[in-house]
C-alpha positions as a Markdown table, in Angstrom:
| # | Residue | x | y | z |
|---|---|---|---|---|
| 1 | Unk | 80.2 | 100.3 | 49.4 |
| 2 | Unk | 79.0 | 98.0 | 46.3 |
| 3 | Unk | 76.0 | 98.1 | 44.3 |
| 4 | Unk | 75.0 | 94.9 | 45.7 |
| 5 | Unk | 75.8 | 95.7 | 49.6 |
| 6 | Unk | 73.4 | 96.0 | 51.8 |
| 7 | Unk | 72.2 | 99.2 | 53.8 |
| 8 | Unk | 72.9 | 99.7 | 57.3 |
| 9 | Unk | 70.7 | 100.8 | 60.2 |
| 10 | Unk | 72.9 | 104.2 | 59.7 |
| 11 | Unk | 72.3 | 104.5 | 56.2 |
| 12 | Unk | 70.0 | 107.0 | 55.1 |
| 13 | Unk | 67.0 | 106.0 | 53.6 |
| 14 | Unk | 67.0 | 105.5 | 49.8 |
| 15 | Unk | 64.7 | 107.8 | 47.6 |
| 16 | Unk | 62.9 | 104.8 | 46.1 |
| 17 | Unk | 61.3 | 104.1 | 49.3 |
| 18 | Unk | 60.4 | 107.6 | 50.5 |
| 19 | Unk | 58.6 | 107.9 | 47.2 |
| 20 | Unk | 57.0 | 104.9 | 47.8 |
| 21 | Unk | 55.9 | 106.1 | 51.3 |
| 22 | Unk | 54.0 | 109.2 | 50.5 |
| 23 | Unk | 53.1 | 107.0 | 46.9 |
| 24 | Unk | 50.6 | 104.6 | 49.5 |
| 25 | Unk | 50.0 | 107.0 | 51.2 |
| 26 | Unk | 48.0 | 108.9 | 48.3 |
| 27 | Unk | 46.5 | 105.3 | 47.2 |
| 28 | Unk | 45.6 | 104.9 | 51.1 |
| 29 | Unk | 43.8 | 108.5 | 51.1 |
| 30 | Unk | 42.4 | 107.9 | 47.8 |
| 31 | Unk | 40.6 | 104.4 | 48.8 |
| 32 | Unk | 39.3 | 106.1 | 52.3 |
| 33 | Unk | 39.0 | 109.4 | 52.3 |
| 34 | Unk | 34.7 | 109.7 | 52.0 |
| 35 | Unk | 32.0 | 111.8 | 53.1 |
| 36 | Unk | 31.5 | 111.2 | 56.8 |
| 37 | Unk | 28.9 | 109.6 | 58.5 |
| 38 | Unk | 26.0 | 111.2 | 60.1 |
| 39 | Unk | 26.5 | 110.3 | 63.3 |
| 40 | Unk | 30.2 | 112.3 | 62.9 |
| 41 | Unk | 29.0 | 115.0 | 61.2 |
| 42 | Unk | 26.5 | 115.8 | 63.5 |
| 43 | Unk | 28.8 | 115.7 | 66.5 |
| 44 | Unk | 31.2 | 118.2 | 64.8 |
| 45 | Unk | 28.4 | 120.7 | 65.2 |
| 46 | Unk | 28.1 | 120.5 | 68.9 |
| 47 | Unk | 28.8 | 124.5 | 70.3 |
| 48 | Unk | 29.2 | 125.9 | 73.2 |
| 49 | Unk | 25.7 | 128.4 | 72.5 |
| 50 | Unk | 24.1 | 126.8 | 75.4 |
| 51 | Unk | 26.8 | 126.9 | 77.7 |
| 52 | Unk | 29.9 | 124.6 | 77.9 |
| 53 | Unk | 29.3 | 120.7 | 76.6 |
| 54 | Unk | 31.4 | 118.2 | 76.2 |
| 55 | Unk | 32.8 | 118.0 | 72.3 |
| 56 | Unk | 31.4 | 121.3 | 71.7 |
| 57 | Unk | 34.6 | 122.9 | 71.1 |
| 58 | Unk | 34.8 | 122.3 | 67.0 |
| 59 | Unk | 31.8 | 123.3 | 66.6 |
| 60 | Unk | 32.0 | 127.1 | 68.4 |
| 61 | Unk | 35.1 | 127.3 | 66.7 |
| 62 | Unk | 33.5 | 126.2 | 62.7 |
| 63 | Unk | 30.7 | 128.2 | 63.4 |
| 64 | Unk | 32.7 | 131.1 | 62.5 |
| 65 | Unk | 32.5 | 129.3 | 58.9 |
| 66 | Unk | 29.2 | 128.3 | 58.6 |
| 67 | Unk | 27.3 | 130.8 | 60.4 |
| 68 | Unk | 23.8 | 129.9 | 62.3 |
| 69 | Unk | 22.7 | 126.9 | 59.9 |
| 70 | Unk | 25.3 | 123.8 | 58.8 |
| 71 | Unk | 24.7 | 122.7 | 55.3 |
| 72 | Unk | 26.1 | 119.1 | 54.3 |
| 73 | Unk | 28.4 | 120.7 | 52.1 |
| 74 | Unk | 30.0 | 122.6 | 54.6 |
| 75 | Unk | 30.2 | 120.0 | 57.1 |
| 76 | Unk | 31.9 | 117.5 | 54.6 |
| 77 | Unk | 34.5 | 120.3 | 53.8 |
| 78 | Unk | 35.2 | 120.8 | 57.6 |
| 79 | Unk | 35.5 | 117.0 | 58.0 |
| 80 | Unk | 38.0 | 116.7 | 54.9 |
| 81 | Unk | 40.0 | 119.6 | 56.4 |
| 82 | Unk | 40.1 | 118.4 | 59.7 |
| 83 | Unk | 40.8 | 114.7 | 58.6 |
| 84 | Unk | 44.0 | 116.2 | 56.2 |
| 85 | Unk | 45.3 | 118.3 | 58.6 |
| 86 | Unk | 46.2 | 115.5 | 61.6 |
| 87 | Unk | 47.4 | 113.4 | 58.9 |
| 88 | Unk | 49.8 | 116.1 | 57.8 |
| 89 | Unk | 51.0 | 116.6 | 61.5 |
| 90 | Unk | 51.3 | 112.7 | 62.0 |
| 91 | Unk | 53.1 | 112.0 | 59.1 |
| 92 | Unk | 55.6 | 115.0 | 59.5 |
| 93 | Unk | 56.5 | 113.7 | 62.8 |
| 94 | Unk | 56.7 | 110.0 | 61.7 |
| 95 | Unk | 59.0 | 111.2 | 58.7 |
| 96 | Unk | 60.8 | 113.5 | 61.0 |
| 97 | Unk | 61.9 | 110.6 | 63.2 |
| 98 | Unk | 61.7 | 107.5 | 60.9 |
| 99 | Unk | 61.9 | 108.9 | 57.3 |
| 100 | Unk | 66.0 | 109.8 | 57.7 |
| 101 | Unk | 67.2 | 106.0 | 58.0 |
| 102 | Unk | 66.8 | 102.6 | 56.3 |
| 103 | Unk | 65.2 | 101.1 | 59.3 |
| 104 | Unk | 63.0 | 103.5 | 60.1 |
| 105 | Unk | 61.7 | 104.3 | 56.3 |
| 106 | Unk | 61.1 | 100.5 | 56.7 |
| 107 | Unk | 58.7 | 100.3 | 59.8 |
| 108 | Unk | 57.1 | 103.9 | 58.2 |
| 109 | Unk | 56.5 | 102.2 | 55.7 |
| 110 | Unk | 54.6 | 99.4 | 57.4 |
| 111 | Unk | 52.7 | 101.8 | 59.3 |
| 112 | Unk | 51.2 | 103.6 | 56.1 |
| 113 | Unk | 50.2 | 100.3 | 54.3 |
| 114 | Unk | 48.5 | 98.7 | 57.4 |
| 115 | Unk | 44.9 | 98.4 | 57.8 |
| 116 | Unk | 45.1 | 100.4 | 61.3 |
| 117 | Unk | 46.2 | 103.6 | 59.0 |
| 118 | Unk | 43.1 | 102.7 | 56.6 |
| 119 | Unk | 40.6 | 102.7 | 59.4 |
| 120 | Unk | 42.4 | 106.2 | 61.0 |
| 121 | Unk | 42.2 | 107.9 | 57.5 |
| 122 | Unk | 38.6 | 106.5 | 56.8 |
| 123 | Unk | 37.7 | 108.4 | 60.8 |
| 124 | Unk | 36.8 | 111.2 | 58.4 |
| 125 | Unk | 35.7 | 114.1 | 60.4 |
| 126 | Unk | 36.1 | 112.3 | 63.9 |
| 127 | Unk | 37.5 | 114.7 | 66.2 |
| 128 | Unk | 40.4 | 111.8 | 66.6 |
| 129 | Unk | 42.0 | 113.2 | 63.8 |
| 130 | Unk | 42.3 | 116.7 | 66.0 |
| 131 | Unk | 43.6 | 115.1 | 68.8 |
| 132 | Unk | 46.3 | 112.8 | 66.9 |
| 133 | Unk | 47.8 | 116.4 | 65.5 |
| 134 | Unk | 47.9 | 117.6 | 68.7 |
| 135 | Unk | 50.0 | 115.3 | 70.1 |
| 136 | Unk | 52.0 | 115.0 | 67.0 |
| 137 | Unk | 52.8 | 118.6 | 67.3 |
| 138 | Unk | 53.9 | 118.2 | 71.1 |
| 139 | Unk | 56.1 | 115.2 | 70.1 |
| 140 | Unk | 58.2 | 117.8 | 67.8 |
| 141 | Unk | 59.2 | 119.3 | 71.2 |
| 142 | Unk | 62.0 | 118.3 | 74.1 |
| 143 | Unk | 60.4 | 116.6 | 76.5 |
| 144 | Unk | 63.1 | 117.2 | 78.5 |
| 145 | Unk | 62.7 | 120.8 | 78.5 |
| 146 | Unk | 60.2 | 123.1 | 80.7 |
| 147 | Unk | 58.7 | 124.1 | 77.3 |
| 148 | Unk | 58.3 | 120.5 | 75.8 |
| 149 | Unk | 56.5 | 119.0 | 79.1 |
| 150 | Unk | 53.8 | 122.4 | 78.7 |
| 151 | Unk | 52.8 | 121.9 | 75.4 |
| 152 | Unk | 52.4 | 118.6 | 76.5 |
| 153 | Unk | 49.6 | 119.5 | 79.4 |
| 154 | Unk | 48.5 | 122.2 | 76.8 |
| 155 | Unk | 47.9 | 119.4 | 74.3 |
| 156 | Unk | 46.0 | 117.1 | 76.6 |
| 157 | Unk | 43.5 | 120.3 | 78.3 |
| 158 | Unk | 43.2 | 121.0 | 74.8 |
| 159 | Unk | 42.2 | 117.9 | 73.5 |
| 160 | Unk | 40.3 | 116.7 | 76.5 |
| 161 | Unk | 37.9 | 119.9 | 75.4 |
| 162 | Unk | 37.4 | 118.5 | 71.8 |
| 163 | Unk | 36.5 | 115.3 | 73.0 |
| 164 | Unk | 37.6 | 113.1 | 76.1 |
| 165 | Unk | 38.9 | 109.9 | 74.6 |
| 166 | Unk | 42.0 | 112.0 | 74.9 |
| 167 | Unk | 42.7 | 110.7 | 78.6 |
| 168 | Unk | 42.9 | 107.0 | 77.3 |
| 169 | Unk | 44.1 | 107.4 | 73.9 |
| 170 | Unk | 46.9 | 109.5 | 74.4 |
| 171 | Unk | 47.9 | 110.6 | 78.3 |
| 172 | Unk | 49.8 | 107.2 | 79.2 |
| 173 | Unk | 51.7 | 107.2 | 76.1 |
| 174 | Unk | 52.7 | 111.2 | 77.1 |
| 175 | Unk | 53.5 | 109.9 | 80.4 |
| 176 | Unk | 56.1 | 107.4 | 78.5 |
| 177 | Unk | 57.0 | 109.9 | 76.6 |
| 178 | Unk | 58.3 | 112.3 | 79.2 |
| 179 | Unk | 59.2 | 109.4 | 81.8 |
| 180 | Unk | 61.5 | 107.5 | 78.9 |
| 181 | Unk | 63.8 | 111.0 | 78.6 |
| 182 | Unk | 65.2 | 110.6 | 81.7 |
| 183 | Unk | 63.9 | 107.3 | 83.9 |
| 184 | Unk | 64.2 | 107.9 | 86.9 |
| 185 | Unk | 61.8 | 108.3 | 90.3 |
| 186 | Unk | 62.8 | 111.7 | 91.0 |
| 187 | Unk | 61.2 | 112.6 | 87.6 |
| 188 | Unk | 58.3 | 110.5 | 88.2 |
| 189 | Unk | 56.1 | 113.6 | 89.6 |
| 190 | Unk | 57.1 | 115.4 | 86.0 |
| 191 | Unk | 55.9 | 112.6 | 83.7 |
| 192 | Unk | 52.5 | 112.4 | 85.3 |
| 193 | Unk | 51.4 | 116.4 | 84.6 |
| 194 | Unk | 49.5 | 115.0 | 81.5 |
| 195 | Unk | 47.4 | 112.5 | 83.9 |
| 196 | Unk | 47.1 | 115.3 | 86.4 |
| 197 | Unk | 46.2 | 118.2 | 84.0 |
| 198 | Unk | 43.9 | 115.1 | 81.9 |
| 199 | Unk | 41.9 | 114.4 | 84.9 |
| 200 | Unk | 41.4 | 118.5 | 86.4 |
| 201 | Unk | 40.0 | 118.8 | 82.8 |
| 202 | Unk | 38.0 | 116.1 | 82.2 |
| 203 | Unk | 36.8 | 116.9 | 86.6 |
| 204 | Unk | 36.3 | 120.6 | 84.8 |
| 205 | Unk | 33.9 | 118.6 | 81.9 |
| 206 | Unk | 31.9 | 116.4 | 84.4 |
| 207 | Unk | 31.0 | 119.3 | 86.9 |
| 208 | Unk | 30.5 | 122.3 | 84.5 |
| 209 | Unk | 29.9 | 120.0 | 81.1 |
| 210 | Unk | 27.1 | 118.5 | 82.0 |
| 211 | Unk | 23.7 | 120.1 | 80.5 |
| 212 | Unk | 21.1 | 120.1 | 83.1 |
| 213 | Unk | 18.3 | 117.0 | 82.5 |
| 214 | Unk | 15.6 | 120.4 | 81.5 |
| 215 | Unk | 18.3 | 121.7 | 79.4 |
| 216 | Unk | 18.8 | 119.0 | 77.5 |
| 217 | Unk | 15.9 | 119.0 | 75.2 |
| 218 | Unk | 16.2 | 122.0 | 74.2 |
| 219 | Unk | 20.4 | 121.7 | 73.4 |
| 220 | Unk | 19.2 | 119.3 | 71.0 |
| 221 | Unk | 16.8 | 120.8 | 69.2 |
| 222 | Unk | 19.4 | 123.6 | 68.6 |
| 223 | Unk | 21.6 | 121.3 | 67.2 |
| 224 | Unk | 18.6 | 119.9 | 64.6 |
| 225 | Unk | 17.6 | 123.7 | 63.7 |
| 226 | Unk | 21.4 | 124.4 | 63.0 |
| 227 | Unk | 21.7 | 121.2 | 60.9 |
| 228 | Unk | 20.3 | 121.4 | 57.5 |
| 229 | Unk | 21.0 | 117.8 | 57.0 |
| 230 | Unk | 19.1 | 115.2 | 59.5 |
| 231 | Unk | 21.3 | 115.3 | 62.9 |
| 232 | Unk | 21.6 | 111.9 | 63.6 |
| 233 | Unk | 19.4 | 110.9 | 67.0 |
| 234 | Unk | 22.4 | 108.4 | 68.1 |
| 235 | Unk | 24.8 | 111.5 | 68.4 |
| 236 | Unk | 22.4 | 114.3 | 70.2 |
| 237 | Unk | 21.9 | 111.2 | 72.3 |
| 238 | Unk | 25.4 | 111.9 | 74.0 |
| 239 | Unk | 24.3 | 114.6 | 75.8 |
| 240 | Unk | 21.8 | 112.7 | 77.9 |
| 241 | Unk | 24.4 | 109.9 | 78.8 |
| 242 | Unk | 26.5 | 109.4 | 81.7 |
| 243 | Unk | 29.5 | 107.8 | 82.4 |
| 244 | Unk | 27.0 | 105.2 | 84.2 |
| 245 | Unk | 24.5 | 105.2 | 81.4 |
| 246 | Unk | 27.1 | 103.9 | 78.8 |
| 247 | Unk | 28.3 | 100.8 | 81.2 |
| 248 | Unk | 24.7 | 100.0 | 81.0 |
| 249 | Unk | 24.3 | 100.4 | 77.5 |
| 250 | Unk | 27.4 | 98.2 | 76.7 |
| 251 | Unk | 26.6 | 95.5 | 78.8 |
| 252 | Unk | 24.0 | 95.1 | 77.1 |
| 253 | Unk | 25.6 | 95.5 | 73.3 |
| 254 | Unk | 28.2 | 92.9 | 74.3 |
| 255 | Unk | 25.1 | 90.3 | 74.5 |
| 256 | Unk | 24.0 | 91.5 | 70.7 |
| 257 | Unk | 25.5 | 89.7 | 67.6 |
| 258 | Unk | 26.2 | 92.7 | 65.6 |
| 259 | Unk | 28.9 | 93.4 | 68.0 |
| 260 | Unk | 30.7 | 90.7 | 68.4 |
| 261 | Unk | 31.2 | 90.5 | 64.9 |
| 262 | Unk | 32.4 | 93.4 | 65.0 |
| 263 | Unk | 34.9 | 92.3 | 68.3 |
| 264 | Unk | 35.5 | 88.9 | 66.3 |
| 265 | Unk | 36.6 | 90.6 | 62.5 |
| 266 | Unk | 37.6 | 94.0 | 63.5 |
| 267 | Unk | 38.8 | 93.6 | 67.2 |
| 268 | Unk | 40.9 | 91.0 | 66.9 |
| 269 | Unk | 43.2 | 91.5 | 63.6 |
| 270 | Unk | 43.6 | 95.3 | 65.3 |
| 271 | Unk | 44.7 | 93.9 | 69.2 |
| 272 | Unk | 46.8 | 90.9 | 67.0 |
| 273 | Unk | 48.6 | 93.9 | 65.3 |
| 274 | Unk | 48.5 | 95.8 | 68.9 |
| 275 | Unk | 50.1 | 92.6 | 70.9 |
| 276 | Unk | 53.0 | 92.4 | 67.6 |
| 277 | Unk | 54.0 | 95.9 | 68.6 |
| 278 | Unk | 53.8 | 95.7 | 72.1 |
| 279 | Unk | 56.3 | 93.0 | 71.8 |
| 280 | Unk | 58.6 | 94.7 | 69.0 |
| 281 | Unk | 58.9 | 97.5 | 71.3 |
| 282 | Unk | 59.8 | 95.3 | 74.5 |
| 283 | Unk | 62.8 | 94.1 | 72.2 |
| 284 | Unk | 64.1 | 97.2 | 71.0 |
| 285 | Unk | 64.3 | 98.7 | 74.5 |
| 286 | Unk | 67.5 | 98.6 | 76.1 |
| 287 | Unk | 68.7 | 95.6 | 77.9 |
| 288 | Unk | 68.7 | 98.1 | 81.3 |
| 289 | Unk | 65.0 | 99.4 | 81.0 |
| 290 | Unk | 63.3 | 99.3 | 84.4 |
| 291 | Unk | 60.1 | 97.0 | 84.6 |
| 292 | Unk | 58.5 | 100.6 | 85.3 |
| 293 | Unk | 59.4 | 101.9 | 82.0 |
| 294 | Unk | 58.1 | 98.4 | 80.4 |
| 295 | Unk | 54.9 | 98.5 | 82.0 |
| 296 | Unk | 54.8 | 101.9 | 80.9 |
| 297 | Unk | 55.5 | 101.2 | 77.3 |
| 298 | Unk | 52.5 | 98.5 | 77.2 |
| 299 | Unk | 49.8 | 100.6 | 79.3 |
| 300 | Unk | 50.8 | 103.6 | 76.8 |
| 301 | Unk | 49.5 | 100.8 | 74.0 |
| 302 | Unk | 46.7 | 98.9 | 75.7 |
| 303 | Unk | 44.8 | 102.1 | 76.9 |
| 304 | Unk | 43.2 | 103.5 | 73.8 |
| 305 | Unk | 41.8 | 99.3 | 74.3 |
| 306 | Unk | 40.1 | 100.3 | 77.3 |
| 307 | Unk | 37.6 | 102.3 | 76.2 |
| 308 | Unk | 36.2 | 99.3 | 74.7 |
| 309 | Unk | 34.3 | 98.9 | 78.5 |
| 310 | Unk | 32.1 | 101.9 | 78.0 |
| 311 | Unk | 32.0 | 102.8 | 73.9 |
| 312 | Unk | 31.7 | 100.5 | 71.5 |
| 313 | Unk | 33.6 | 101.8 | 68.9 |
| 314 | Unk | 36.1 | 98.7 | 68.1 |
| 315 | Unk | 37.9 | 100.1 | 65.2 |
| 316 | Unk | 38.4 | 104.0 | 66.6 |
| 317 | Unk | 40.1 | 102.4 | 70.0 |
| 318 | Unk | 42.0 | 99.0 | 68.2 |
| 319 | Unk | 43.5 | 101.8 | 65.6 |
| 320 | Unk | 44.7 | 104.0 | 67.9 |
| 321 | Unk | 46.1 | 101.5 | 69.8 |
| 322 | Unk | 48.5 | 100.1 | 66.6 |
| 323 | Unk | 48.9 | 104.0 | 66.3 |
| 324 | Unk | 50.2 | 104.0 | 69.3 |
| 325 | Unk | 52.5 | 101.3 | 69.0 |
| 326 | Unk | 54.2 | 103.4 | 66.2 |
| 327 | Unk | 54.9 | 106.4 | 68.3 |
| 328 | Unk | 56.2 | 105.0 | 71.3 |
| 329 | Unk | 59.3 | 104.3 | 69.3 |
| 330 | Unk | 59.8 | 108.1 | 68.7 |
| 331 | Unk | 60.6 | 109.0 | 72.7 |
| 332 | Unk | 63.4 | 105.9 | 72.2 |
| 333 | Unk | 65.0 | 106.8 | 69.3 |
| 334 | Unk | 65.1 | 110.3 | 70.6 |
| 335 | Unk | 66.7 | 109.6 | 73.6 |
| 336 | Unk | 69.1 | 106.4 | 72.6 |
| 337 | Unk | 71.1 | 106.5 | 69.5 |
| 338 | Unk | 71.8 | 102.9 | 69.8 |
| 339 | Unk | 67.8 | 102.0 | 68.9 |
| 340 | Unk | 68.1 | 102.4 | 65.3 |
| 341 | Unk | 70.5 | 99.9 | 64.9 |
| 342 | Unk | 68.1 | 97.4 | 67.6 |
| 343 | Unk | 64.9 | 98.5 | 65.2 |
| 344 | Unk | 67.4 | 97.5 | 61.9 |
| 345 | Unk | 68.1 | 94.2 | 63.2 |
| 346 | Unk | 64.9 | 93.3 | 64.8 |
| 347 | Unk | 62.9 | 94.6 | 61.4 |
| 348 | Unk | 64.6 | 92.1 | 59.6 |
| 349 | Unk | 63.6 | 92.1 | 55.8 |
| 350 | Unk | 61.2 | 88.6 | 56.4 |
| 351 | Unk | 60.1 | 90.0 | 59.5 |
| 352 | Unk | 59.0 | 92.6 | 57.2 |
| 353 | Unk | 57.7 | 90.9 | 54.3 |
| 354 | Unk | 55.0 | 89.0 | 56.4 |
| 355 | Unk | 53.4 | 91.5 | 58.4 |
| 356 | Unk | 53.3 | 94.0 | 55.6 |
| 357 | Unk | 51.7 | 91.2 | 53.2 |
| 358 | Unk | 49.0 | 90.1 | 56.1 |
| 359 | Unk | 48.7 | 94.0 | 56.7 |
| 360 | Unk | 47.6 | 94.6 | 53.0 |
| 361 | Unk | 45.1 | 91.9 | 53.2 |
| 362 | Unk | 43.2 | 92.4 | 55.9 |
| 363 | Unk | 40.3 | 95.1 | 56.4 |
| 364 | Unk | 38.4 | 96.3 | 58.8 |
| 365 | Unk | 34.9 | 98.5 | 59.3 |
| 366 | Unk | 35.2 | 102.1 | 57.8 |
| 367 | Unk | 33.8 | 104.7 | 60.1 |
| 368 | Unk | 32.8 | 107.0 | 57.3 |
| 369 | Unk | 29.9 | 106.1 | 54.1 |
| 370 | Unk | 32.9 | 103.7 | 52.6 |
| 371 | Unk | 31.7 | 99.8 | 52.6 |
| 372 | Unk | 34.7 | 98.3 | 51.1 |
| 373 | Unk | 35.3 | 96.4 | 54.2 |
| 374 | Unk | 32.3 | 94.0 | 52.8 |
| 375 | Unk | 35.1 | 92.8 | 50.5 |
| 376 | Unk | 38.1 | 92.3 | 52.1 |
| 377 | Unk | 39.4 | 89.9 | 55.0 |
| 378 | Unk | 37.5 | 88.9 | 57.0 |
| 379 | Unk | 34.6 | 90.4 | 56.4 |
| 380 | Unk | 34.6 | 88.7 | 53.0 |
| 381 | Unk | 33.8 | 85.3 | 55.1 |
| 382 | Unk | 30.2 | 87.0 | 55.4 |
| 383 | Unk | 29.9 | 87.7 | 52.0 |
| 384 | Unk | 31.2 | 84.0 | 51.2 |
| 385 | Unk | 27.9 | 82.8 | 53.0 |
| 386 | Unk | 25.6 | 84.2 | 49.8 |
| 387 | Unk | 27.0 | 80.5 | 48.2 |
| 388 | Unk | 24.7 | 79.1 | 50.4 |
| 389 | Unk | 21.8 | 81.4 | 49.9 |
């Protein structure tokens, strides 16, 4: 091969751009790594001292760190920690899978300098991060195997106990993951054990998880005598809330202005990069995938979306939706050697160009003390309105 010939799908990826991988990837940490917001630091001291709660797993677990009291120090340091370490898991398993070819160093790549990564990094100390290294840890596994499919389960009962966004985020892409080994309806019953295990939990959570109503006061002014930072009255709030209580509190949010601008600049740049993957992936699977296995592949992305009905966290679910739509490509290029070839010629180099280009100039909402979204597309278009002031 010539200097001047281009590499091949089957080429391994040049050192030029794994350094320039984990290079943005330091710039990405460095511009969104902050101190997390109250309402997340206060919800990583939930424990289990008054019985079992939901989300109060991290914070039994940290309180052999911090002892009876939680200063801000300390919480920032557990956030940090627990923000780095499902990073680490995430991006060993997307190097593992995409970091040893040209094509897939190219859509890694992508993934690290898109705004979805930005928002998942600037999550600092959302228990997201915990639950994203669980599954990334499960992925390293054969999902073929007896002991691939438990670590699975284990990974979902897990994370449904640190917080139950797992069910959305992550079980239907699981359920893909296992299904897509080996398609077929006599396997069917296997790829569903993350649903079933998923919903025994989260049946486990509602019927045992729930504080009593005269219990509830005085949960949460345990959790404002541990803090010695101000616990932040949206998060203790959680524990009063049901499942009905938060369909009434988002209808009415949806009639409020502040969140439809969020919907209108975060929501939509995050389900426009969503809808771009769901339709890459649809084109790099095989021309004899089932319409089962299709549908599978987009409910695996849309779900984390759904949680838009009773939470109104935009960015969280839109960013692990484009997360998402990264790893589903992991269970195909583990089980068809043929896709890396599909993902070389459907990632062509202009392909490439303009999403990563439109990917470094848009920004949306940090979740942590960061503002910087005030700044960048399209949020700037707010900012543009002080001309007229």
């Amino acid at each position: 091969m010539t200097k001047d010939t281009p590499l091949s799908s089957s080429e391994t990826a040049p050192q030029w751009v794994i350094r320039l991988i984990w290079a943005v990837v330091f710039l990405a940490l460095l511009r969104n790594l902050f101190p997390p917001n109250s309402f997340t630091a206060t919800v990583l001291i939930f424990d289990y001292d008054h019985g079992l709660v939901r989300r109060g797993f991290w914070g039994s677990l940290l309180n052999l760190y911090w002892g009876d009291t939680v200063s801000k120090a300390e919480v920032f340091a557990a956030s940090a920690a627990l923000t780095l370490a499902g990073l680490a898991a995430l991006l060993g398993v997307l190097y593992r899978f995409f970091g040893q070819s040209f094509a897939g160093a190219r859509l890694l790549l992508l993934f690290v300098c898109s705004f979805a990564f930005s928002a998942i990094i600037a999550s600092t100390g959302y228990i997201d991060l915990a639950l994203i290294g669980l599954v990334s840890i499960a992925l390293l596994t054969d999902p073929l195997r007896p002991f691939g499919i438990i670590l699975r389960c284990l990974a979902v009962a897990l994370g449904m106990f640190m917080h139950e966004v797992m069910l959305a985020y992550f079980v239907p892409f699981l359920i893909y993951d296992i299904w897509l080994a080996r398609p077929n309806l006599r396997r069917a019953a296997v790829a569903l054990s993350p649903l079933l295990v998923g919903l025994a939990t989260f049946g486990v959570l509602t019927i045992w998880g729930q504080l009593p109503e005269s219990e509830v006061a005085d949960y949460i002014a345990h959790i404002e005598s541990k803090s010695e930072f101000t616990a932040e009255p949206e998060a203790t709030v959680v524990m009063e809330r049901s499942l009905s209580d938060n369909l009434a509190m988002m209808s009415e949010k949806r009639g409020m202005v502040d969140y439809r601008s969020w919907v209108l600049f975060d929501g939509l740049p995050l389900l426009a990069m969503s809808v771009w993957l769901i339709l890459l992936n649809l084109r790099l699977l095989p021309a004899t995938a089932s319409r089962l296995t299709k549908l599978l592949l987009v409910a695996a992305i849309v779900a984390p979306l759904s949680l838009n009905i009773i939470a109104f966290d935009v960015v969280r679910f839109g960013a692990i939706s484009v997360l998402v739509g990264f790893l589903v490509l992991i269970p195909l290029l583990r089980s068809d050697a043929t896709a890396i070839a599909r993902l070389d010629a459907a990632l062509t180099w202009p392909l490439m160009v303009v999403v990563l280009v439109l990917n470094l100039h848009v920004t949306v909402n940090q979740m942590n003390t960061g503002d910087r979204q005030d700044y960048g597309a399209p949020w700037a278009l707010v900012k543009q309105l002080d001309w007229l002031r």
